[in-house]
RORO-529176 format. One record per residue (C-alpha): residue number from 1; residue in one letter; x, y, z. Coordinates in Angstrom, 1 decimal. Layout:
# residues N
SITE  resi  resn      c1      c2      c3
SITE   NUM     a       X       Y       Z
...
***
This chain:
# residues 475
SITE  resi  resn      c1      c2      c3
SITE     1     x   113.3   107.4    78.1
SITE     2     x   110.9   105.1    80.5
SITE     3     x   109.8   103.2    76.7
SITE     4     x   113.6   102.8    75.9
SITE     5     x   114.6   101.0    78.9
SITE     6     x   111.3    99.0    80.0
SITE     7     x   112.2    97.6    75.8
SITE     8     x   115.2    96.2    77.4
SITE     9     x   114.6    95.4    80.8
SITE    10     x   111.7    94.1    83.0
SITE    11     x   110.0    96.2    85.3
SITE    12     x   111.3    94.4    88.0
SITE    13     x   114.6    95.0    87.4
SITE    14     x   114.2    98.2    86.4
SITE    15     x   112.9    98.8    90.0
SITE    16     x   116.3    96.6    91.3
SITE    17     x   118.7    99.4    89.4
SITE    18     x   117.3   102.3    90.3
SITE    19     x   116.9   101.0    94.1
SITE    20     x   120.4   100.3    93.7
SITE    21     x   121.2   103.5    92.1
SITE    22     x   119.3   105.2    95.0
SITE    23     x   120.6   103.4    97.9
SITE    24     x   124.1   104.3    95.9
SITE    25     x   123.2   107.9    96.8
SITE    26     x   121.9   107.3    99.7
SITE    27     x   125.0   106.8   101.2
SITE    28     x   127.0   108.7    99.3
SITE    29     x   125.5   111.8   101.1
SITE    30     x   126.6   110.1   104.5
SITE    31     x   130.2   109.3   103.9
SITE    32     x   131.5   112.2   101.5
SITE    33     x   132.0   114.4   104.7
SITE    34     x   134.5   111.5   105.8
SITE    35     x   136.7   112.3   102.8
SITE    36     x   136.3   115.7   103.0
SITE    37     x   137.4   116.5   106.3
SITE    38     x   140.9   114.7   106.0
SITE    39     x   141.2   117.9   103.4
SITE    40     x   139.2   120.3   105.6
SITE    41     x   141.5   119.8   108.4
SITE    42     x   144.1   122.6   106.6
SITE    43     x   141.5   125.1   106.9
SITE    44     x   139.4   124.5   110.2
SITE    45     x   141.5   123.9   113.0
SITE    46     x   139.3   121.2   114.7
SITE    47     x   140.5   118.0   117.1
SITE    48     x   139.2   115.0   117.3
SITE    49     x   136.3   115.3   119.6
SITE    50     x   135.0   118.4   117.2
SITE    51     x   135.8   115.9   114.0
SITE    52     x   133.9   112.9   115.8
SITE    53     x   131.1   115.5   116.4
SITE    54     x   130.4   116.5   112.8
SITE    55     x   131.1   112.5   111.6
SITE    56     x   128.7   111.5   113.9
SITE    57     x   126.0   114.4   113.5
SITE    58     x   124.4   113.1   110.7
SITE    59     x   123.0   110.2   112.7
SITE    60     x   122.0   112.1   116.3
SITE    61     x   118.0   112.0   114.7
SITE    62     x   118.3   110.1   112.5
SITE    63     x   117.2   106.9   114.4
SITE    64     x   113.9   108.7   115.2
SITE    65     x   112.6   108.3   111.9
SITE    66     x   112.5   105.1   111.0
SITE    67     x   109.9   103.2   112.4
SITE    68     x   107.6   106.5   111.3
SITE    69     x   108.9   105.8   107.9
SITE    70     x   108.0   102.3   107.8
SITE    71     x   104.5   103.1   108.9
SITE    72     x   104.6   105.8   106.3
SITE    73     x   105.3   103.3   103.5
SITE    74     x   102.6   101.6   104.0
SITE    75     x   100.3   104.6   104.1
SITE    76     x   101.2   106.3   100.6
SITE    77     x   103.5   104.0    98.9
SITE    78     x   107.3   103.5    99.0
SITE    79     x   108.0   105.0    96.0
SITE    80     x   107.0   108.8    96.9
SITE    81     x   109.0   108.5   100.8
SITE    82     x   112.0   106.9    99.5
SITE    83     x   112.3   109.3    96.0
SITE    84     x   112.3   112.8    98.6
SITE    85     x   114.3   111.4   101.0
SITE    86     x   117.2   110.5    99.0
SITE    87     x   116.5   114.2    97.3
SITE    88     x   115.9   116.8    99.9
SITE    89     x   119.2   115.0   102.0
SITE    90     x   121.2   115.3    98.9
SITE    91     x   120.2   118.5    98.0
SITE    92     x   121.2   119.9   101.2
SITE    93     x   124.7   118.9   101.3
SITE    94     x   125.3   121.6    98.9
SITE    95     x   125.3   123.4   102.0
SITE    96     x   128.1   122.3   103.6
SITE    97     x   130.5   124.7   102.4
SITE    98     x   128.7   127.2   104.0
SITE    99     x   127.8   125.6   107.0
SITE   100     x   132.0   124.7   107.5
SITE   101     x   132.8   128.1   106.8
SITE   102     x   130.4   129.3   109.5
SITE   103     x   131.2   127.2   112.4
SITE   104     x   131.9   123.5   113.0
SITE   105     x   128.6   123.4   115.1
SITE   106     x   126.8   124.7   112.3
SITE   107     x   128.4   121.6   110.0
SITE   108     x   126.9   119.1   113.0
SITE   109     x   123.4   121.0   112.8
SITE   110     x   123.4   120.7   109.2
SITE   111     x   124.3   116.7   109.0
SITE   112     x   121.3   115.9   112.2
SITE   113     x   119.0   117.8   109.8
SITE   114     x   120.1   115.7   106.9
SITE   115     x   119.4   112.9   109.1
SITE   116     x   116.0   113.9   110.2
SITE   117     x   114.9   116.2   107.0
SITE   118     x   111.6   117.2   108.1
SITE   119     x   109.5   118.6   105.3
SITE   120     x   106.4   120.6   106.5
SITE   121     x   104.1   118.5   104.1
SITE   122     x   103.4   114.8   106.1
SITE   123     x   103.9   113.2   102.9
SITE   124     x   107.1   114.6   102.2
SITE   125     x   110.3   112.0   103.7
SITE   126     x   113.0   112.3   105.9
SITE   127     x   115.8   110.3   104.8
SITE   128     x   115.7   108.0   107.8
SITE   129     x   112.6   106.8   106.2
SITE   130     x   114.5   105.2   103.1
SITE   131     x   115.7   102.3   104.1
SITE   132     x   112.2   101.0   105.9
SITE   133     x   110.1   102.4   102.4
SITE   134     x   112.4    99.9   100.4
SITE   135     x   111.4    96.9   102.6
SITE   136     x   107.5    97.6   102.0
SITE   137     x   108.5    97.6    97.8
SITE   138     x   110.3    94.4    98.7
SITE   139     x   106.9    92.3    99.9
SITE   140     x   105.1    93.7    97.2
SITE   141     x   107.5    93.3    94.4
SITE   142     x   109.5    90.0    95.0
SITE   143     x   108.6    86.5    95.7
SITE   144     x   110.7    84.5    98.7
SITE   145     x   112.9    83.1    96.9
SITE   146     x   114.4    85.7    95.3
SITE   147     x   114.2    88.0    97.7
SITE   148     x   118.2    87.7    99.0
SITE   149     x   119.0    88.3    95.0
SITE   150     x   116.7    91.9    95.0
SITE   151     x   117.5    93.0    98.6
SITE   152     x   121.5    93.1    96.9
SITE   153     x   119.9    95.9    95.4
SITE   154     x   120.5    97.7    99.3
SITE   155     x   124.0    97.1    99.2
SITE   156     x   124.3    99.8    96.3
SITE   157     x   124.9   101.6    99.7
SITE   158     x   128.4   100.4    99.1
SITE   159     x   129.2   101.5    95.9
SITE   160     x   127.8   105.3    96.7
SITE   161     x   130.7   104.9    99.4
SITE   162     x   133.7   103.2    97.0
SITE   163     x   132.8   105.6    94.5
SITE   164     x   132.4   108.7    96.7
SITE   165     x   136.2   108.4    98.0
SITE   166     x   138.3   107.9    94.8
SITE   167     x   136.1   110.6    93.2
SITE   168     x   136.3   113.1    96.0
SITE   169     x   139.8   112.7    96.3
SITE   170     x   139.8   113.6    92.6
SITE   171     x   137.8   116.6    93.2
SITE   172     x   139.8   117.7    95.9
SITE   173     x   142.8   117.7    93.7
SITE   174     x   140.9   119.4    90.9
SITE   175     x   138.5   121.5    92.2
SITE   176     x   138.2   121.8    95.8
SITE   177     x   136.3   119.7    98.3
SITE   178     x   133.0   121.8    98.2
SITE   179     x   133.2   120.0    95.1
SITE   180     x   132.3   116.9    96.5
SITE   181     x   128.8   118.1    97.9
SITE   182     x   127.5   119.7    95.0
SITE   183     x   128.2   116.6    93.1
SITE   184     x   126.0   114.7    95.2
SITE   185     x   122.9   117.2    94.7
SITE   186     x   123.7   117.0    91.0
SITE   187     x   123.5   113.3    91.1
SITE   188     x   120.4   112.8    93.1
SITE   189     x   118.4   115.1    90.7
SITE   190     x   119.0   113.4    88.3
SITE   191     x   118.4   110.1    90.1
SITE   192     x   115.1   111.2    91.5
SITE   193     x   113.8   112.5    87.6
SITE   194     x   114.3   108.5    86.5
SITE   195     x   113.1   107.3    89.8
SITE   196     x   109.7   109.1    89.8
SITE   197     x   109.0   108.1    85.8
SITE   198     x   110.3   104.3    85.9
SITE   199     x   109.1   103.1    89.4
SITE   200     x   105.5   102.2    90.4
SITE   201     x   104.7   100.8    94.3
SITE   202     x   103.1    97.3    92.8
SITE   203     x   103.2    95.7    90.1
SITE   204     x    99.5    96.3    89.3
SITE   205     x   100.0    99.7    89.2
SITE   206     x   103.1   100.0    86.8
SITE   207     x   101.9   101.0    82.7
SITE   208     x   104.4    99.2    81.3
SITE   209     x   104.5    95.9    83.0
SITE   210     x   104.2    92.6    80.7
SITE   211     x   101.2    90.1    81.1
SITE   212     x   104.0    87.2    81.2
SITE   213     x   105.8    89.1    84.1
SITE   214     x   102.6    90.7    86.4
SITE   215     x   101.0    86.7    85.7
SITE   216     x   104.3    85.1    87.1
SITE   217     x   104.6    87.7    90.5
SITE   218     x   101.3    87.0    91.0
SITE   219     x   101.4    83.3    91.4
SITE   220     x   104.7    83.1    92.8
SITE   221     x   103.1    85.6    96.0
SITE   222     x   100.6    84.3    96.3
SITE   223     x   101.6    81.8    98.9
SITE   224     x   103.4    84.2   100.8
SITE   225     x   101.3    85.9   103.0
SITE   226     x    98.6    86.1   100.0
SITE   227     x   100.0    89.0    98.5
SITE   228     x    97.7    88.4    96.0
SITE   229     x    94.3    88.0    96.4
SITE   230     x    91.7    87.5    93.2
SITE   231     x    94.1    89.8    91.4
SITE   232     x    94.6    92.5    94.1
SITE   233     x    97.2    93.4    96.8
SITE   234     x    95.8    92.5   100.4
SITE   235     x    98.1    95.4   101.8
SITE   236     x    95.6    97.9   101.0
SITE   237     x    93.5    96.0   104.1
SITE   238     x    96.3    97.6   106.1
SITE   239     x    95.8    95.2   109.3
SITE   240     x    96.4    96.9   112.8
SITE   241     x   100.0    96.4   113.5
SITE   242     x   100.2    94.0   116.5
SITE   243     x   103.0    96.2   118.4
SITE   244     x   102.8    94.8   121.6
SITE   245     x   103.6    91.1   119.9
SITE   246     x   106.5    92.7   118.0
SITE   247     x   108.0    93.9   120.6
SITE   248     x   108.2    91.5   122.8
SITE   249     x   109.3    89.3   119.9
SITE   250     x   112.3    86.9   120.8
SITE   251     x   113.2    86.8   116.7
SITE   252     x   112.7    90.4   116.4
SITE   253     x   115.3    91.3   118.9
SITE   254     x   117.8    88.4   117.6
SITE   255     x   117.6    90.6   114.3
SITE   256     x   118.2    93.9   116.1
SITE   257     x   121.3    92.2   118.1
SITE   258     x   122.8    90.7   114.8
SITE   259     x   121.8    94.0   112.8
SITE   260     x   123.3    96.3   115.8
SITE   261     x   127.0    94.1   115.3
SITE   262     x   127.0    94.8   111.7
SITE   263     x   126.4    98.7   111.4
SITE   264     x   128.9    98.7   114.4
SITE   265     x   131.7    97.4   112.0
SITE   266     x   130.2    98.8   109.2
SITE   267     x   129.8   102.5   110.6
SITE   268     x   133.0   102.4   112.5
SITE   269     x   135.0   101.3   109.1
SITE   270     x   133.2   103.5   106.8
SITE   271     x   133.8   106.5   109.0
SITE   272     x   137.1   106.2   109.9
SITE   273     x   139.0   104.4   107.5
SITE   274     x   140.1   107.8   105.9
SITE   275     x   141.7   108.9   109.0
SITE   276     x   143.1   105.8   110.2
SITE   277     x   144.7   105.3   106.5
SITE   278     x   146.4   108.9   106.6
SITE   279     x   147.0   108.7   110.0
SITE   280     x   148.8   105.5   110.7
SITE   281     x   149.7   104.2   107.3
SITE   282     x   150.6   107.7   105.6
SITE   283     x   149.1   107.8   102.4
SITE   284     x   148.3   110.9    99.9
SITE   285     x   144.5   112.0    99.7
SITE   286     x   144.2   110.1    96.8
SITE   287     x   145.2   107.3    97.6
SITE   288     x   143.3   107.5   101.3
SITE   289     x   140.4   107.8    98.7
SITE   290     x   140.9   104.9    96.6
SITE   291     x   141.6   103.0    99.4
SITE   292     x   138.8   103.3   101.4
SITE   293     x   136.7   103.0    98.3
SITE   294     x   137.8    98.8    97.4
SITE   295     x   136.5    97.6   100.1
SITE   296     x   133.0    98.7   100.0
SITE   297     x   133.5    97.5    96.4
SITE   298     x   134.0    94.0    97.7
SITE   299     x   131.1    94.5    99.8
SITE   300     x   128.9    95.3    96.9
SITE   301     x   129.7    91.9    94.5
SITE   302     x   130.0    89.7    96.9
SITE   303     x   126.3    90.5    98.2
SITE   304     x   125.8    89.9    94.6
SITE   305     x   127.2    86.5    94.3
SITE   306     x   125.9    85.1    97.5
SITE   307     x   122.6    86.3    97.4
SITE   308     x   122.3    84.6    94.1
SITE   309     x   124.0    81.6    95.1
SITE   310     x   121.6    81.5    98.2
SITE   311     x   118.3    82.3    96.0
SITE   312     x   119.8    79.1    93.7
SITE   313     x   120.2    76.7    97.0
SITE   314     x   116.4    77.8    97.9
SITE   315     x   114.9    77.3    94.2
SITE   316     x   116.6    73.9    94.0
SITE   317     x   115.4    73.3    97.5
SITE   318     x   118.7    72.4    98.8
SITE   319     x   118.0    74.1   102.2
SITE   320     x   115.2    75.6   103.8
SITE   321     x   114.6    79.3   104.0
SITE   322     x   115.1    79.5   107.9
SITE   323     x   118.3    78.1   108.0
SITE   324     x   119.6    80.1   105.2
SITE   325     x   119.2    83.1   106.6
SITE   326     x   120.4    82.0   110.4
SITE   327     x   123.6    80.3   108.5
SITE   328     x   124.0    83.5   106.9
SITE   329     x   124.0    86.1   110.0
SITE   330     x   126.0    83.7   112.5
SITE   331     x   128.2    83.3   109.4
SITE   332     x   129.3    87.0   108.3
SITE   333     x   128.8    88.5   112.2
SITE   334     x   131.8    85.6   113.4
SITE   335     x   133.3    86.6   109.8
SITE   336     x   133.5    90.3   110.6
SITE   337     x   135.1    89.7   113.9
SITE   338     x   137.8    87.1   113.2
SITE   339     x   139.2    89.7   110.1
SITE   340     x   138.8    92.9   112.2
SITE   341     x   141.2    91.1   115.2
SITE   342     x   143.3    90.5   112.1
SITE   343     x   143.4    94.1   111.3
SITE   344     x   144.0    95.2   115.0
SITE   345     x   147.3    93.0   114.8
SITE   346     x   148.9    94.5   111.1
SITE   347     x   150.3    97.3   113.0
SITE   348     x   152.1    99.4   110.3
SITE   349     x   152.0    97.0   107.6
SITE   350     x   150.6    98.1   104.7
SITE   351     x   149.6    95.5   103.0
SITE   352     x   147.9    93.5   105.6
SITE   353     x   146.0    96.2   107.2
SITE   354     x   144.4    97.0   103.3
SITE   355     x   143.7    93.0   103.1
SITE   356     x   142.2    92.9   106.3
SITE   357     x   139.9    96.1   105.8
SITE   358     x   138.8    95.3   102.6
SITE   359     x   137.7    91.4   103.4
SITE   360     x   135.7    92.9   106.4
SITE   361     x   133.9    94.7   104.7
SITE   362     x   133.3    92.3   102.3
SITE   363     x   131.8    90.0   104.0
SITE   364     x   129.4    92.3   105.6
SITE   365     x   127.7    91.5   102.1
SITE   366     x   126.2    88.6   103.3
SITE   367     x   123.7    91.3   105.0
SITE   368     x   121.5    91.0   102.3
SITE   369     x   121.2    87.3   102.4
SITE   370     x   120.8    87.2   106.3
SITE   371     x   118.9    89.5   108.6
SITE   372     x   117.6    91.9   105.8
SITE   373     x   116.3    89.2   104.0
SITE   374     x   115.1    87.7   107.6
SITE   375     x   113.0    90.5   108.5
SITE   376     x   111.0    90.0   105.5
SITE   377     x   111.0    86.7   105.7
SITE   378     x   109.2    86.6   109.5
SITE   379     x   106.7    89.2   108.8
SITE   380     x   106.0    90.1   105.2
SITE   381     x   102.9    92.2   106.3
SITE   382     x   104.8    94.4   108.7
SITE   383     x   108.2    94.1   107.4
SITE   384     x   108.9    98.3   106.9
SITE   385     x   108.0    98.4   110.5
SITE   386     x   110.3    96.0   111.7
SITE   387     x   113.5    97.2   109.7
SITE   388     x   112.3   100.9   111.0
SITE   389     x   112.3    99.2   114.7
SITE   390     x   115.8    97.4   114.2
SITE   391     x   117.2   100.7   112.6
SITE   392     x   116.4   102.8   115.7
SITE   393     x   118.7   100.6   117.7
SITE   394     x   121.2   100.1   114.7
SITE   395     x   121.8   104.3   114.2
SITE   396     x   123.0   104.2   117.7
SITE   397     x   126.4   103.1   116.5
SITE   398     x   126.3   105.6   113.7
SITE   399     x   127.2   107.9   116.7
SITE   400     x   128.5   106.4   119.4
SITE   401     x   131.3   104.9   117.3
SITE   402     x   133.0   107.8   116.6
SITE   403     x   132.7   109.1   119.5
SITE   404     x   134.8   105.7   121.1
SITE   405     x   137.4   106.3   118.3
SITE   406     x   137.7   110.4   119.3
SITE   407     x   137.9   109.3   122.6
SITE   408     x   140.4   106.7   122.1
SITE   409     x   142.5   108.5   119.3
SITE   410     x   142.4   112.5   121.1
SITE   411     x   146.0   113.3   120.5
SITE   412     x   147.2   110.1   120.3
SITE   413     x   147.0   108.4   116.7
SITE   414     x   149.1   105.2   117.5
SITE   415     x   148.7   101.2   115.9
SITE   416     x   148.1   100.6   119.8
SITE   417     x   144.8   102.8   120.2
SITE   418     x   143.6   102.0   116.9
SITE   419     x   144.0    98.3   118.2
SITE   420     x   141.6    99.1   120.6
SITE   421     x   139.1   100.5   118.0
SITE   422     x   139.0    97.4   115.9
SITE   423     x   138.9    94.3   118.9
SITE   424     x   135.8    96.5   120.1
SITE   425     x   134.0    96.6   116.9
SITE   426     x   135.1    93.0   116.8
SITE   427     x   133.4    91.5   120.0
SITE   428     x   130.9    93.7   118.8
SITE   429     x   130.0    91.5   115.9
SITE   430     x   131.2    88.4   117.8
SITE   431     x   128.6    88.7   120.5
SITE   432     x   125.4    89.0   118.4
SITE   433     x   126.8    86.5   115.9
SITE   434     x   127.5    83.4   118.2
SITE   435     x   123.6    84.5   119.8
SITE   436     x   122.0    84.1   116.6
SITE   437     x   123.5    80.6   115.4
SITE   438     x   122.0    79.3   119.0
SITE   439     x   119.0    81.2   119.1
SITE   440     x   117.6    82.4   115.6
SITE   441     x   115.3    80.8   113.5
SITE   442     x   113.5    83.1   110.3
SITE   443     x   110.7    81.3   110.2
SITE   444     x   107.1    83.3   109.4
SITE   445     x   106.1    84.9   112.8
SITE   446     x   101.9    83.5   114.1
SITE   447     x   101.3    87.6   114.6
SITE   448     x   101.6    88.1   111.2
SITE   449     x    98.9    88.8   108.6
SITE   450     x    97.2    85.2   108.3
SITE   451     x    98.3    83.1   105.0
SITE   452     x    96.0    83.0   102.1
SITE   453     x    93.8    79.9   102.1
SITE   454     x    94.1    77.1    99.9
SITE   455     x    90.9    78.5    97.8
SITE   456     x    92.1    81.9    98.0
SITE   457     x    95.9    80.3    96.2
SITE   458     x    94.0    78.0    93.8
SITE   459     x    91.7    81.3    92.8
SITE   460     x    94.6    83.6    92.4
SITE   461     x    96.2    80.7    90.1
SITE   462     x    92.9    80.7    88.0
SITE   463     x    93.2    84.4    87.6
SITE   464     x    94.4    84.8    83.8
SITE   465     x    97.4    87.5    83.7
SITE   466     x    96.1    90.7    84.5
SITE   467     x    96.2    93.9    82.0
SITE   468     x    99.3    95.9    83.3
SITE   469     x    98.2    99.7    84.0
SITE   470     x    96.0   101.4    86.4
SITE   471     x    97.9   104.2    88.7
SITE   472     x    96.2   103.3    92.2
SITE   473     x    97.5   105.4    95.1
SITE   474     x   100.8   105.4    96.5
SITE   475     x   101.7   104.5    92.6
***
């Protein structure tokens, strides 16, 4: 199986499918209770503040694991923290069934615990290491110029959400929504099998790799951060992380603002467009499901096309890196807002509320162009770290959202209240968007790990291309 597809792809974008196939999955465990409960609600008898307890649950610890799983990656290796996590969370939603027929309290301890997921071994993950793991496999892997193009791989997030609600609401009509969470743990094994035989932490380290393709990473890093030194990552030096200089960081805090505004719009939409679909606009299960599925759809391609448009503009040197990225976040934030006022005003309207949803999603694509891409961008030697740090603030919506729409919406699902849910989430993204078109600039922060010299770059381009192989730690 590994032989057949590294024939036919590269190892680099072997590593970009089955990041996007994990991050696919990755969310798929945190949205298929949001289907599910719309068909739970005929056998448990709970109101909206017990509903905006179990949609929310899933993210009460999980902030608490994410700068530990950035420092993690760097210790033993993406690969191993971000394969378990996605696992051991899937594999416990097979428990859900239970936990719902126990008590709905027993459904809220069962999502934290898929949030935190805390394995006795130190090496094993929680799954709100994940997303910080990736960013380490980012510095290593890809150059700075096409970094927007594999960070699209992160938006896979998107399709594990469009696909989840269409194919729940199937399996609700066929089988039953336990359904729905034992597909999940079947998919992830599965994922995790072709994970663990295809993916290596660094290009050095991966079997398969071709001369043409290890020579060409290795020049093209080289002048970022010396990724590559005489042949070899620096990142094994593991630097001290300069914490006191991150976090009193003006651009690090621009990129927790502008991240904060976009999982604001993006948690509050992804968690309650089921019920505000049913509720308000009256449509079937299905069609609740394929519904709420488009727009993450959208969200999907068109991080796809402009992160590759954006990796073009910077090959061709059309504009600088810095700007990019700040064009990019002001952009989508300001984006995000203007459609969500446009979805508080559709009222009953069908058709403009689903045009409205799906295009703010959509443009929440541009995450991948802007501060995901940013982070890396200002700190390539401590970038895990800094997407754990922004994520610790940025889960905090994950729960208080839905606890502002149960508060909102208790017994009284009206256009008017739901009004009120989207002009919050949109001065949400407003706010931190108008802040970082006057204040950010993603240039390479001076408390980062010092460039590579000239002598050191010339070197590294003297180096003929390396023998792929060798299974270092952390592989």
């Amino acid at each position: 199986m590994a032989d057949c597809v590294a024939a036919r792809l590269s190892a680099g974008n072997v590593l970009w499918l089955l990041a996007f196939c994990g991050f696919a999955l990755n969310y798929a465990v945190r949205v298929n209770l949001n289907i599910a409960i719309v068909a739970m609600d005929g056998r448990y008898d709970w109101d909206e503040h017990q509903q905006a307890l179990v949609l929310g649950g899933f993210f009460w610890l999980h902030w608490s694991t994410q700068v530990p799983g950035g420092m993690l990656a760097r210790r033993v290796g993406p690969k191993l923290i971000f394969g378990l996590s996605n696992l051991s969370a899937c594999l416990l939603a097979a428990l859900a069934p239970l936990a719902a027929g126990v008590d709905y309290r027993a459904l809220v301890a069962l999502r934290a615990l898929q949030g935190l997921l805390t394995i006795m071994s130190p090496y094993f993950a929680l799954h709100g290491m994940a997303w910080p793991s990736m960013h380490c496999m980012t510095a290593n892997w890809v150059p700075p110029n096409d970094r927007s193009k594999f960070i699209s791989a992160y938006l896979g997030s998107s399709v594990g959400a469009a696909l989840t609600f269409p194919v729940s609401g199937v399996q609700i009509g066929w089988l039953g929504w336990p359904a729905i969470f034992y597909a999940t743990s079947l998919a992830a094994i599965v994922w995790f099998l072709a994970w663990w035989l295809l993916v290596f932490y660094h290009p050095h380290h991966h079997p398969r790799i071709s001369n043409s393709e290890l020579h060409y990473l290795q020049v093209r890093l080289v002048a970022d951060a010396a990724s590559y030194k005489h042949g070899k990552s620096i990142n094994y030096e593991k630097p001290a992380t300069p914490w006191k200089r991150i976090l009193t960081s003006r651009q690090v805090w621009l990129l927790v603002l502008a991240k904060w505004g976009s999982f604001w719009v993006l948690s509050t939409l992804l968690t309650q467009a089921p019920t505000y679909l049913r509720n308000i606009h009256g449509w079937s299960i299905g069609m609740v499901g394929l519904l709420s599925g488009i727009p993450h759809i959208g969200r999907t391609a068109f991080a796809l096309l402009v992160s590759r448009v954006g990796d073009f503009l910077l090959k061709k040197e059309i504009i600088m890196r810095p700007y990019l990225r700040k064009v990019a976040t002001s952009s989508y934030l300001l984006a995000s807002a203007a459609l969500l006022a446009g979805l508080s005003y559709s009222g009953c309207s069908h058709g403009a509320a689903t045009a409205f949803l799906v295009a703010a999603v959509s443009v929440n694509g541009a995450l991948a162009m802007g501060p995901l891409a940013a982070l890396v961008d200002i700190s390539p030697s401590f970038c895990s770290i800094l997407l754990g740090l922004t994520n610790v603030v940025c889960t905090l919506p994950g729960f208080i959202s839905p606890a502002v729409v149960g508060a909102l919406t208790y017994q009284n699902q009206t256009p008017a209240q739901w009004r009120a849910v989207f002009l919050i989430s949109a001065a949400m993204a407003a706010v931190p968007g108008a802040v970082y078109a006057l204040l950010g600039d993603a240039v390479r922060q001076p408390w980062d790990q010092p460039p590579a010299t000239p002598a050191d770059a010339a070197t590294s381009r003297e180096v003929a291309p390396l023998q792929p192989g060798g299974h270092g730690a952390g592989q």
